[in-house]
N, CA, C and O atoms as a GROMACS GRO file, in nm:
protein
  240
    1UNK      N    1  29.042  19.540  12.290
    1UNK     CA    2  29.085  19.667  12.231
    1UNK      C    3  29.236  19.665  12.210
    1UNK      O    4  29.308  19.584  12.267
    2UNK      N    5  29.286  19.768  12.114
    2UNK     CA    6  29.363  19.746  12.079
    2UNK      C    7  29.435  19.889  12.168
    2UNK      O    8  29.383  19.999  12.187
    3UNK      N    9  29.602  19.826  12.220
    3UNK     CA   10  29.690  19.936  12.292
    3UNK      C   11  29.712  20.046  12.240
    3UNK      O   12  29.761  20.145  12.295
    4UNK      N   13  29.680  20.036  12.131
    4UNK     CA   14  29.713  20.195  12.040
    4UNK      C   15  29.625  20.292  12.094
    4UNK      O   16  29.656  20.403  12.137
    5UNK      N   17  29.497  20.236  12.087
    5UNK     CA   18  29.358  20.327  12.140
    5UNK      C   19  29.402  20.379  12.247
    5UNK      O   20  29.362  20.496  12.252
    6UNK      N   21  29.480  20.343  12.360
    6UNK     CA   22  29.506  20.470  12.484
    6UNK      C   23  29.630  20.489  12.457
    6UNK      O   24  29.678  20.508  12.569
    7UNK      N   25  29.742  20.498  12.358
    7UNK     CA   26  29.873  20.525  12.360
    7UNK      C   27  29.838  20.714  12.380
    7UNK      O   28  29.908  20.771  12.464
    8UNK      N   29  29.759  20.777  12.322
    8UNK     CA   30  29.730  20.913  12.331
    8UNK      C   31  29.628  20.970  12.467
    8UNK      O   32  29.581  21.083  12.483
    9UNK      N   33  29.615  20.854  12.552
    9UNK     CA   34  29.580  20.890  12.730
    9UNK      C   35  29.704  20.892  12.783
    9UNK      O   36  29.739  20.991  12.847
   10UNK      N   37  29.783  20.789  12.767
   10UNK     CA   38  29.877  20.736  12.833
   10UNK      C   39  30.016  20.906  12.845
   10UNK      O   40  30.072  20.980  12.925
   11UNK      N   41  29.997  20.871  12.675
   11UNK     CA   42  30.095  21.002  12.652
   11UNK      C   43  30.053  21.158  12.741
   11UNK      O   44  30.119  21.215  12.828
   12UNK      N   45  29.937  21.192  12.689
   12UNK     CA   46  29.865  21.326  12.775
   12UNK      C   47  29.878  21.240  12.940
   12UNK      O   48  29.918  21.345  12.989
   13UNK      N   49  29.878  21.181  13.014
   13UNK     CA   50  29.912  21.113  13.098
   13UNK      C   51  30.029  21.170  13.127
   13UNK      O   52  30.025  21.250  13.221
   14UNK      N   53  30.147  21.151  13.067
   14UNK     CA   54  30.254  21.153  13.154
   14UNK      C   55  30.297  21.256  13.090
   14UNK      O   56  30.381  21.291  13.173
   15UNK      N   57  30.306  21.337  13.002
   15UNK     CA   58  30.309  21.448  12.984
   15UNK      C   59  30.253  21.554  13.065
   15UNK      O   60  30.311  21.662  13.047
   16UNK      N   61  30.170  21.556  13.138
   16UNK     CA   62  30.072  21.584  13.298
   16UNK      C   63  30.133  21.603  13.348
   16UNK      O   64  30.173  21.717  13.368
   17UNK      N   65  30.185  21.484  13.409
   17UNK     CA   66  30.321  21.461  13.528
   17UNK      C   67  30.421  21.521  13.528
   17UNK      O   68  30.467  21.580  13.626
   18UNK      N   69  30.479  21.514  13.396
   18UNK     CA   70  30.583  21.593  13.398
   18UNK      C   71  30.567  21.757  13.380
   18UNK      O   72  30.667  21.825  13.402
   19UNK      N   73  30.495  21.795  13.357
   19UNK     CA   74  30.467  21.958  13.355
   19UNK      C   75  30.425  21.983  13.467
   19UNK      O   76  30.422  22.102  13.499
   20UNK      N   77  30.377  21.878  13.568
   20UNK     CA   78  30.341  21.940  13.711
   20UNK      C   79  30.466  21.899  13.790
   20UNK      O   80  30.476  21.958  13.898
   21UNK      N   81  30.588  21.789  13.754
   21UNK     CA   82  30.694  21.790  13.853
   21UNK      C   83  30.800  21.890  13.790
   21UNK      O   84  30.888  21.927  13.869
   22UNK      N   85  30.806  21.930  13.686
   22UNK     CA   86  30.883  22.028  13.650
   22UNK      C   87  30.847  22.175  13.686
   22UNK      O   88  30.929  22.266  13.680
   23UNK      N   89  30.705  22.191  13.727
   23UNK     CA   90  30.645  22.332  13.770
   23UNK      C   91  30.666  22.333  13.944
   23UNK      O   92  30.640  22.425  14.023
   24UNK      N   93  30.715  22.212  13.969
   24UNK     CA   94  30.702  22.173  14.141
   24UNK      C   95  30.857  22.202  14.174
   24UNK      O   96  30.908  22.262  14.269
   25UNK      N   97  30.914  22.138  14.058
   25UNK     CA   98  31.082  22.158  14.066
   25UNK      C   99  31.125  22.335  14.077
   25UNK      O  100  31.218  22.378  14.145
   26UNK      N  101  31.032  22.421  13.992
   26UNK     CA  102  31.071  22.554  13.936
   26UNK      C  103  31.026  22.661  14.039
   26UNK      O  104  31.065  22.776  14.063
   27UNK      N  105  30.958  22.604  14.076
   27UNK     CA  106  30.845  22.684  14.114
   27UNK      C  107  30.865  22.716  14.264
   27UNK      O  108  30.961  22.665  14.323
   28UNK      N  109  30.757  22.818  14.345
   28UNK     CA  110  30.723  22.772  14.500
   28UNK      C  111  30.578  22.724  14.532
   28UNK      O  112  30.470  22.764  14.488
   29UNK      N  113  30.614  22.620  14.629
   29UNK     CA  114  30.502  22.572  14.655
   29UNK      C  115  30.407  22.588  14.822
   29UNK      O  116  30.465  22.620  14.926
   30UNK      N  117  30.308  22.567  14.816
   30UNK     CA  118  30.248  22.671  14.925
   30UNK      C  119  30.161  22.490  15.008
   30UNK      O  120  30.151  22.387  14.940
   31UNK      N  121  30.130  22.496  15.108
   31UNK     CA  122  30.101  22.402  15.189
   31UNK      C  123  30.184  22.273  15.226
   31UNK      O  124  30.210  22.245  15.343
   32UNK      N  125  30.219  22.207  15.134
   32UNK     CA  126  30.332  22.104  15.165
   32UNK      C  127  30.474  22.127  15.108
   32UNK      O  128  30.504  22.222  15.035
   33UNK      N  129  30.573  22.008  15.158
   33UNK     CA  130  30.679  22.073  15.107
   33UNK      C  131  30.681  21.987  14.961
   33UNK      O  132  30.599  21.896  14.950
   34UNK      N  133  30.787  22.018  14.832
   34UNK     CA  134  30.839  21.973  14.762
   34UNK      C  135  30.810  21.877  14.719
   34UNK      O  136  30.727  21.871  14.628
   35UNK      N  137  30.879  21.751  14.779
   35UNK     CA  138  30.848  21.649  14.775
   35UNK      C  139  30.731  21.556  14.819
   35UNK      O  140  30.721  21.439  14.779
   36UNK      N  141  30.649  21.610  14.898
   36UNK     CA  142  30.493  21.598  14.917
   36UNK      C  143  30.440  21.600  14.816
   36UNK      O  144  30.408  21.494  14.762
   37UNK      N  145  30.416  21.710  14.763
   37UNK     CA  146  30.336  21.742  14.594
   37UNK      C  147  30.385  21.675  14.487
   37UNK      O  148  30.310  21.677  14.390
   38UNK      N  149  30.502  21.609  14.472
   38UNK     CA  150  30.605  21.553  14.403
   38UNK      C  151  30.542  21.404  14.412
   38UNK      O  152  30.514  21.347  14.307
   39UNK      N  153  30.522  21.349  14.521
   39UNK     CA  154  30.465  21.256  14.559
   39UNK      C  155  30.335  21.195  14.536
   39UNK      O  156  30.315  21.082  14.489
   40UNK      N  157  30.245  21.282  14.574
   40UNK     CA  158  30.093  21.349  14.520
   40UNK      C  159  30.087  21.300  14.393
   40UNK      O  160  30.016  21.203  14.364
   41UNK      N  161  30.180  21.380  14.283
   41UNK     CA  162  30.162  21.398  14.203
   41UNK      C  163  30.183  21.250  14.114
   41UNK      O  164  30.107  21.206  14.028
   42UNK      N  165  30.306  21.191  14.164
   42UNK     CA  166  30.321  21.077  14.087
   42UNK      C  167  30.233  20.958  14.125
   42UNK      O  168  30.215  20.865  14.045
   43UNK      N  169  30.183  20.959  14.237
   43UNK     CA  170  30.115  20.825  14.322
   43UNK      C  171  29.956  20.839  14.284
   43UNK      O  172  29.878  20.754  14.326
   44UNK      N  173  29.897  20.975  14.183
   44UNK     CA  174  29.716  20.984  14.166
   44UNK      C  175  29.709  21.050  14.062
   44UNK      O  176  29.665  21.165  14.075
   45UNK      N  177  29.754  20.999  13.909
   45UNK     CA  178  29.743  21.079  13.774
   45UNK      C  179  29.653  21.039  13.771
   45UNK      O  180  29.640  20.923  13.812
   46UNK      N  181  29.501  21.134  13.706
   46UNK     CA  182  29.570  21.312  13.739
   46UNK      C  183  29.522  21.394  13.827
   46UNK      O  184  29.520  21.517  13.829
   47UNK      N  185  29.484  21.319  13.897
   47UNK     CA  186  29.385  21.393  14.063
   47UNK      C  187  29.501  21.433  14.117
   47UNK      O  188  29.496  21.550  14.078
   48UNK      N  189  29.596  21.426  14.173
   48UNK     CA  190  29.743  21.460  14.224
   48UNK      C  191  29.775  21.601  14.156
   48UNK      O  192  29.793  21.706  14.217
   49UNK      N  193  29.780  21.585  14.023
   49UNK     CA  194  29.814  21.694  13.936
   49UNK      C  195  29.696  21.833  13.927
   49UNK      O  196  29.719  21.951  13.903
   50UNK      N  197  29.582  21.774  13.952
   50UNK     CA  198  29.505  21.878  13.954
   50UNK      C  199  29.496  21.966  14.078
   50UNK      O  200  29.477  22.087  14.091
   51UNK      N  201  29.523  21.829  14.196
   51UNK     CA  202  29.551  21.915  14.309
   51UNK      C  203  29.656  22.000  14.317
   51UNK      O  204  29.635  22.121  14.329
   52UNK      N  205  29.762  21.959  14.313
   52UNK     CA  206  29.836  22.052  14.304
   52UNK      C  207  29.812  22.211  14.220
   52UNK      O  208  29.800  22.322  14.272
   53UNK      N  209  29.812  22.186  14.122
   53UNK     CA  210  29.820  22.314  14.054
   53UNK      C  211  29.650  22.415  14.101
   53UNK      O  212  29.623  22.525  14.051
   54UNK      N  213  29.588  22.365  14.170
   54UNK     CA  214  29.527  22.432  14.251
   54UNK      C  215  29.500  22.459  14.348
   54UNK      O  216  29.413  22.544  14.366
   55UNK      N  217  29.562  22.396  14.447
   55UNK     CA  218  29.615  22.433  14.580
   55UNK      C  219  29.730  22.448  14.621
   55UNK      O  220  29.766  22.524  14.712
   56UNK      N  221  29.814  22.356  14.538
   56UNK     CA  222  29.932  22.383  14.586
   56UNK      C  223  30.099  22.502  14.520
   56UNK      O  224  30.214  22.511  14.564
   57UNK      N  225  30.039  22.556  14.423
   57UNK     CA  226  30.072  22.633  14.353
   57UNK      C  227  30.099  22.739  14.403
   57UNK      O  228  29.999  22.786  14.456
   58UNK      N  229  30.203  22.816  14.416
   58UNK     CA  230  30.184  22.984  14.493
   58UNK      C  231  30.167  23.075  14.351
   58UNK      O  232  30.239  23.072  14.251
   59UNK      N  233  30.045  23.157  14.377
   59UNK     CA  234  30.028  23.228  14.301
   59UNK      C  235  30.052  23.353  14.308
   59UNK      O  236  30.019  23.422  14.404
   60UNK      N  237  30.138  23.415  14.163
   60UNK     CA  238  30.178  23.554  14.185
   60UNK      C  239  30.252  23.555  14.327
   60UNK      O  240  30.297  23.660  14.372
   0.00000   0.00000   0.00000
């Protein structure tokens, strides 16, 4: 296969990441600290990212 075929995973990929470390940066976060979720997030795209923004998210 050709690399082009996942250049648009790859992209939604890290575009992911970055909307969940920039929402981690902005934001407050509820069970771990900061850099935990930060961590999470970069070390299990996109299981990391999903966790977070549903557990680790403070809502309202």
């Amino acid at each position: 296969m050709e690399w082009a075929a996942f250049a648009p995973i790859i992209v939604l990929g890290v575009a992911f990441v970055v909307y969940c470390l920039v929402d981690i940066v902005r934001g407050e976060v509820q069970h771990l600290p900061k850099w935990a979720w930060a961590a999470i997030c970069l070390l299990s795209v996109p299981l990391g990212g999903i966790v977070y923004l549903l557990l680790g998210r403070r809502q309202g």
